[in-house]
N, C-alpha and C positions, 0 to 999 in steps of 0.2 A: 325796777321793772323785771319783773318774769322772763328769765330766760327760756326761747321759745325750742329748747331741747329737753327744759326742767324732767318730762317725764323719762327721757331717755336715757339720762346723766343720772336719775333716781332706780335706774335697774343695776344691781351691782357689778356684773362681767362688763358691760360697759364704763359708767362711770363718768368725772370728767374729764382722767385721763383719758379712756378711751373716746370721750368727743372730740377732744384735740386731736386726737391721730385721725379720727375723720373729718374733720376741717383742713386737715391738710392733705389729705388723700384725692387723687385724682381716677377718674374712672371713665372708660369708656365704654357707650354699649350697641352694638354693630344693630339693627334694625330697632324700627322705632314702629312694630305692628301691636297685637296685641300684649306676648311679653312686654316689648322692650318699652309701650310706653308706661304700664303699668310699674316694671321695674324704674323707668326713669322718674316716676309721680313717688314712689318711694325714698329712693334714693338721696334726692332732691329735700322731701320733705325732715330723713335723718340727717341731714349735713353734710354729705359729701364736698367736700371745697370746690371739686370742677367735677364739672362732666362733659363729659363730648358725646354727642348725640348725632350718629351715624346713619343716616337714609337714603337711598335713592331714588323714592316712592313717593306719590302725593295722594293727599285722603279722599278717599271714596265714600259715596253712602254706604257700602256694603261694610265696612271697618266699623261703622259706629257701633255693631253689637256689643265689639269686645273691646276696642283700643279705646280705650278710659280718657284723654287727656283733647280729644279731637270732637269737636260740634258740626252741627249740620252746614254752619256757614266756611266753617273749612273746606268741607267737601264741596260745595255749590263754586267755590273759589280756586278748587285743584289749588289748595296749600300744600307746599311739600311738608311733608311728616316733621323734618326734623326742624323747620321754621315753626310749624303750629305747637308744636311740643315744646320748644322754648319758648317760646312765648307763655305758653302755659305755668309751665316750669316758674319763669320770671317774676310773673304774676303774685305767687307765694311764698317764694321766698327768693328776697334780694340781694342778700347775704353771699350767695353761692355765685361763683362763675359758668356760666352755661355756654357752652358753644356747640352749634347747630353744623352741620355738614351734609351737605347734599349731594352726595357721592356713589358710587358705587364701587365697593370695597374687591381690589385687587391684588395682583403680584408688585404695580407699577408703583401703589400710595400706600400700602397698609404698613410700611415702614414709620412713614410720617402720620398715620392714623393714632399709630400705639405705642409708639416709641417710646413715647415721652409720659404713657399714665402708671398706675402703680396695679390697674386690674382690667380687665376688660368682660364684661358680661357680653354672652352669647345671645340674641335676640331673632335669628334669622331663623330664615326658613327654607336653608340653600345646601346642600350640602358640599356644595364643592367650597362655599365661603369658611367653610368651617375647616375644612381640610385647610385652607392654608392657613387661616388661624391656626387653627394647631400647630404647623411647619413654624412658623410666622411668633408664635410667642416658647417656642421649645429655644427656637435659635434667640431671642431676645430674652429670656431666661424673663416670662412675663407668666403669670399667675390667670389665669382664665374659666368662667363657667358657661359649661355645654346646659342646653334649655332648649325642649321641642317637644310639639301638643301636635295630638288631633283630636278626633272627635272628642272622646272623653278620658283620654291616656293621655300622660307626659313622663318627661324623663329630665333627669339633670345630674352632672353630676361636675365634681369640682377637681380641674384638673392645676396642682400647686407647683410642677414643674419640680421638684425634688428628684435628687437622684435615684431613688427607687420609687417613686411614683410612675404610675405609667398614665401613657397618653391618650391622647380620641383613635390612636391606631391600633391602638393595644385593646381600646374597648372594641371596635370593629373587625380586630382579627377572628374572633370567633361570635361572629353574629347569631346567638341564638334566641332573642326576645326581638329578630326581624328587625331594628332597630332602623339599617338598609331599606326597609322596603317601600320607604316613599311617598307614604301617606300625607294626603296634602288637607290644608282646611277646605277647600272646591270638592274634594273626593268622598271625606269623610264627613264633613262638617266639624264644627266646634265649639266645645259650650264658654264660656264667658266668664264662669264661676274655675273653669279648670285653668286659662290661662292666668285669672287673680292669684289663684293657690301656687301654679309653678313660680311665677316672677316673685311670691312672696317668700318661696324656699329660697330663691336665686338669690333675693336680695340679703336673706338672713346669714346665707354663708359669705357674702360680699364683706358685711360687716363684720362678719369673724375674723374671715381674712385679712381685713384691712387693720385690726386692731392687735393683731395678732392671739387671737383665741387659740385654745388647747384642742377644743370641741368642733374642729372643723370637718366635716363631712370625708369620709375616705369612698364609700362606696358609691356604684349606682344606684340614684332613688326613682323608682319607676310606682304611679299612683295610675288609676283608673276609681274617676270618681263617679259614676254610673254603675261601675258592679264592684262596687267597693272591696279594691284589691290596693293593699299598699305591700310593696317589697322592698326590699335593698338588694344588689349582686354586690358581691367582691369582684375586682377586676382587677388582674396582676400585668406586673411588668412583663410585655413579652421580651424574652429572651433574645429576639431576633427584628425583636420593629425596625424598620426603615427610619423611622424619625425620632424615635427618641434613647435608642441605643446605635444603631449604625448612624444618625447623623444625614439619612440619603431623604433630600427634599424634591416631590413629585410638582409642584408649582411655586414654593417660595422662593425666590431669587432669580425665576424666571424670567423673560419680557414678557408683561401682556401682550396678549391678543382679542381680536374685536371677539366680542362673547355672544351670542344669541339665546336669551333664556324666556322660556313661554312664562305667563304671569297665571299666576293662579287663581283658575278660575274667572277668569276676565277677556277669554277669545281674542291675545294681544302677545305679543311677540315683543321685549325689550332686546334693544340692539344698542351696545356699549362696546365703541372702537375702544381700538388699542393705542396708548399712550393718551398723552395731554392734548386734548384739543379744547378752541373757548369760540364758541360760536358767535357771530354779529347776527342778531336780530331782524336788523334793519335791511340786513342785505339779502337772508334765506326769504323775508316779509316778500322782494322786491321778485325775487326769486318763482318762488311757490305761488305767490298771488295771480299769475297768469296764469296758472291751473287750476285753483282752488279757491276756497275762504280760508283767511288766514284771519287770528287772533294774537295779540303781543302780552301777554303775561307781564308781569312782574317776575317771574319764574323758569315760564316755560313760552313755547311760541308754538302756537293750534293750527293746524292746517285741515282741512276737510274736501273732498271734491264729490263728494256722494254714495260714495266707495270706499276710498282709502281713507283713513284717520293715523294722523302722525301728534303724536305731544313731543317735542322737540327742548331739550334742555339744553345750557349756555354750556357743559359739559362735551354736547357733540351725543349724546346718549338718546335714543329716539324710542316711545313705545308706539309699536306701528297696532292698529286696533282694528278689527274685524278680518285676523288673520291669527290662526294657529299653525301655520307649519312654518319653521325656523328659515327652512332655503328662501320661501316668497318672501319672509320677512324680512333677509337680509338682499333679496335682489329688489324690495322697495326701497329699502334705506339706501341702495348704491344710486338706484333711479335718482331719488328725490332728494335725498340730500348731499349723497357723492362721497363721501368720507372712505 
């Protein structure tokens, strides 16, 4: 029988040494939106031996333009991301270990998130998540790639933790391609064809990395694929970083705290307490129900009263919906759910 990597083992920098170093390689990749699930459909399909598959988000119709791995009945079902993606994943190949996670990545868990993989791909669209990633794999001495689109721009670059390598603060100390400035896919929009292309750089240096390639990326790669502009920057070690020369961490090793982050583009407010919490169902049902319409997920628990909309997760995580300012949304969540 045909081995089902034959063409990838037939390209020589790989090989079938280098397939075995990918069957044994573990990987995790924090969002499972447009990158991450194009990156995890890749990944999956070259051999990765695990992946861990990081979400806190359930599919929408608005995602099916670009995130490759999710159908309309996902969305009609509010599947969380990182359940419909393994599932997907599973689907094709059975070979690999998939593990799904339905979390929202912090100070409290990203220990036990990454601790234990050999890379972890960048798939978010947060910037404060990335900041402790950074903290987060400098001090776990963990290999990591930065990935972020909007409209028709992306950026990525591969940050290998070496001692003269510099970090995500060192590329942010001197912000001059705006990099900071915020641009979201609700703001800018975003083409479909541009997230394929980044997650398909991301994953091609994933492979490098993991097999130990000579040819690994050192710069920033910054593409605009509407006014066809491809560059590289150099980005040096700063002399003076907080995190990857002084060692001084702005949120890793911190305690969580309850987080308020608006959702993009979606007129909704996620609200995620601090530390561990595991919600009863059965009892917010009993709760909520003398206020509202309540619905019990397999996932989430829906509450509605005409006004207010709460998606409630077992995590204690609420996206409260027909609300953009962060105070309302977290004096609903104290109302209604009490956390």
């Amino acid at each position: 029988m045909e081995n089902r990597y034959s063409r990838q083992i037939a390209f020589p920098p790989i090989g079938p040494e280098g397939q075995e170093k990918l069957g044994n390689s573990r990987v995790a990749i924090i969002g499972l939106g447009a990158l991450g699930s194009s990156s995890a459909n890749m990944l999956a399909r070259a051999g990765i031996g695990f992946l861990r598959l990081i979400d806190r988000d359930y599919v929408e119709k608005s995602n099916l333009q670009r995130q490759v791995l999710y159908t309309e009945a996902d969305a009609a079902e509010d599947t969380p991301k990182a359940i419909a993606a393994a599932e997907k994943l599973a689907s094709f190949n059975s070979e690999i270990t998939i593990e799904p996670v339905i979390a929202d990545v912090n100070s409290g868990n990203i220990d036990s998130l990454i601790g234990d993989v050999d890379l972890i791909v960048d798939a978010t669209d947060n910037m404060e998540i990335r900041r402790l990633l950074n903290e987060a794999c400098h001090h776990l001495k963990k290999p990591w790639i930065y990935g972020g689109v909007a409209g028709s721009y992306g950026m990525t670059m591969n940050f290998t933790g070496g001692d003269d390598d510099p970090c995500l603060s060192c590329l942010f100390e001197d912000d001059s391609l705006g990099l900071a400035a915020g641009e979201t896919c609700a703001t800018a929009g975003i083409l479909n064809m541009l997230t394929n292309t980044m997650a398909s750089i991301q994953c091609v240096e994933a492979v490098k990395i993991l097999i130990g390639a000579d040819t690994v990326r050192r710069e920033l790669l910054y593409i605009d694929m509407w006014f066809n502009e491809v560059d590289t920057v150099e980005v040096s070690k700063s002399p003076d970083c907080p995190v990857c020369v002084r060692g001084e961490y702005s949120v890793y090793g911190k305690p969580p705290v309850t987080q308020a982050v608006s959702l993009c583009g979606r007129n909704s407010v996620q609200i995620a307490p601090a530390g561990q919490v595991s919600i009863d169902f059965e009892e917010y049902a009993e709760k909520l129900g003398k206020l509202g319409s309540v619905t019990i997920g397999k996932f989430t628990l829906d509450f509605d009263d005409g006004k207010i909309g709460i998606k409630l997760f077992k995590d204690g995580r609420a996206v409260i919906k027909n609300v953009n300012d962060e105070k309302k949304a977290r004096a609903i969540y104290s109302e209604y759910i009490g956390l």
